[in-house]
matplotlib code that plots the C-alpha trace (Angstrom):
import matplotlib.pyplot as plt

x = [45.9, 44.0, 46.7, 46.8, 43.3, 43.7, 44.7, 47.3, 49.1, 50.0, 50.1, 53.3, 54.7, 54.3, 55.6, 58.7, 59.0, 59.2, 61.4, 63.7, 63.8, 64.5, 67.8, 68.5, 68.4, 70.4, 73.7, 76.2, 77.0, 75.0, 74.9, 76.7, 74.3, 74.3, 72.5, 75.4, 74.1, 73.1, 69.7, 69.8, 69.5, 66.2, 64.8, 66.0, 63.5, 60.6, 60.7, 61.6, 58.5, 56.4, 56.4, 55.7, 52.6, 51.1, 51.4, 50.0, 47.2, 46.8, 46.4, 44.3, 42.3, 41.5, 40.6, 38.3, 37.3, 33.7, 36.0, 36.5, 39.1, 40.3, 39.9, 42.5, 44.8, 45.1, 45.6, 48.5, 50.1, 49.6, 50.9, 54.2, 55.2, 55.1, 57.1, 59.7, 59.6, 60.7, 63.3, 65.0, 64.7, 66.5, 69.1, 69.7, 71.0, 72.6, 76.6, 77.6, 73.8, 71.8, 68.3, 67.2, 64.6, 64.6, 65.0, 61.3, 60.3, 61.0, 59.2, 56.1, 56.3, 56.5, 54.4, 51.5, 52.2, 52.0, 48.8, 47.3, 49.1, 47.2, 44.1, 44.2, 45.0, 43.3, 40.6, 43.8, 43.2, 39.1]
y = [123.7, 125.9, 128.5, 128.8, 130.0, 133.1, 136.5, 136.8, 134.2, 135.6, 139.7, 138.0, 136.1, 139.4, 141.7, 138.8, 139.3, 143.0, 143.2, 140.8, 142.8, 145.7, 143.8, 142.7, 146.2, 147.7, 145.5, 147.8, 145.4, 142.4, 139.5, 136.3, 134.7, 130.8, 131.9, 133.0, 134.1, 137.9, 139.0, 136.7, 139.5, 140.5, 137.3, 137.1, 140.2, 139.2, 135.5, 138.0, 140.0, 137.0, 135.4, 138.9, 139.4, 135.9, 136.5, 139.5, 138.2, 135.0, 137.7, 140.0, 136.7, 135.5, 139.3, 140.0, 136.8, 138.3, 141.1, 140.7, 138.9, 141.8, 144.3, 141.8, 141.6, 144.5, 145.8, 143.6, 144.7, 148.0, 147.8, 145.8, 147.8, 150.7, 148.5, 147.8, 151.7, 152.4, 149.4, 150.8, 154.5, 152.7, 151.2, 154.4, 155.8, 153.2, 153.3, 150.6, 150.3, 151.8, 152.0, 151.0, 151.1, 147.3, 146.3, 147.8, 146.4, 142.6, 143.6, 144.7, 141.9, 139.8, 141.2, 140.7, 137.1, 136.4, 137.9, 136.1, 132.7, 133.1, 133.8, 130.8, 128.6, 130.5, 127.3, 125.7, 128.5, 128.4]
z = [132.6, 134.4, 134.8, 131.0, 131.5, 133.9, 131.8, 134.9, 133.7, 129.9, 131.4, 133.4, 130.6, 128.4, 130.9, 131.3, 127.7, 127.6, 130.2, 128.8, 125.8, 127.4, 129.0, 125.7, 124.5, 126.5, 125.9, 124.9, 121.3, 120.0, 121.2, 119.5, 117.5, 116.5, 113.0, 110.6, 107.2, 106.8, 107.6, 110.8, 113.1, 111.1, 111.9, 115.2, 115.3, 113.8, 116.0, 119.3, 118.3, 117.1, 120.6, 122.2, 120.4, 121.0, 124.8, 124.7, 122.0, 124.7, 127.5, 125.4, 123.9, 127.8, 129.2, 126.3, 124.7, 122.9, 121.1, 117.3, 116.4, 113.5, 116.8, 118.8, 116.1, 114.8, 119.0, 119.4, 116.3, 117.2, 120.6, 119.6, 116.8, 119.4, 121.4, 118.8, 117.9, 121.6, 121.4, 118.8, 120.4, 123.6, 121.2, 119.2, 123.6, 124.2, 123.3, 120.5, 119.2, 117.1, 115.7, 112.3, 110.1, 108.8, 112.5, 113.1, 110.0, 111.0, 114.5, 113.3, 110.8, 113.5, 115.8, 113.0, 112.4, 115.8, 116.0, 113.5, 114.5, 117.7, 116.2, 113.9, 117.2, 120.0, 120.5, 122.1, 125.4, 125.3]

ax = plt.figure().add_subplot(projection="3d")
ax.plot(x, y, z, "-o")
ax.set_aspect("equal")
plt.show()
C-alpha cells in the first residue's frame, strides 16, 4: 500500500499509459473491437482517456496534495485533451488513420470524468 502512496508510482503508470497510446496510435488500421454497435470506438475513447487522467490526477493528487481540487482538475483535463489533440495529429500521419473531431470530443470528455472521478475518491490514496 505504500507504493500507491509515492507520486513515482502513478508518473510511471501515466507515462505506461501514454506510451501505450502512442503504440496504439500508430497501428496502421484499428484494432478489432469486442464492442459492436456504432459509436463504440467513441467510447473506447473516452474509457482510454478516463483511466489516463486518473493516473495523472493520482500522480498530480500525491505531488501536490494542498492544491485546489478545481486547480487539479481542471490541469488534468487540460493536459489530456492536449494529449488527445496530439493523438489524433499522430493518427491523421499515420497511413490508414485519420484524425477526427468527435474522437477528441470523447477524449476530453473522458479526460474530465476522470478527473473528477478521482476527485470524488481521492481519500482512497491519502
Amino acid at each position: 500500500m505504500a507504493l500507491l502512496r509515492h507520486p513515482a508510482f502513478w508518473l510511471a503508470a501515466f507515462l505506461a499509459w501514454f506510451g501505450t497510446l502512442w503504440w496504439l496510435s500508430s497501428a496502421p488500421r484499428e484494432f478489432p473491437s469486442a464492442l459492436d454497435f456504432r459509436a463504440s470506438d467513441k467510447l473506447l475513447h473516452f474509457g482510454y482517456f478516463f483511466g489516463g487522467s486518473g493516473l495523472f490526477s493520482a500522480w498530480w493528487f500525491r505531488r501536490h496534495p494542498d492544491q485546489p481540487a478545481w486547480r487539479r482538475i481542471l490541469l488534468a483535463w487540460i493536459l489530456l485533451t492536449l494529449v488527445g489533440v496530439s493523438d489524433e495529429w499522430h493518427q491523421s500521419t499515420v497511413p490508414g488513420r485519420d484524425a477526427t473531431l468527435s474522437d477528441l470530443v470523447a477524449d476530453s470528455l473522458g479526460a474530465l470524468a476522470g478527473a473528477l472521478v478521482f476527485h470524488a475518491c481521492r481519500r482512497t490514496l491519502s
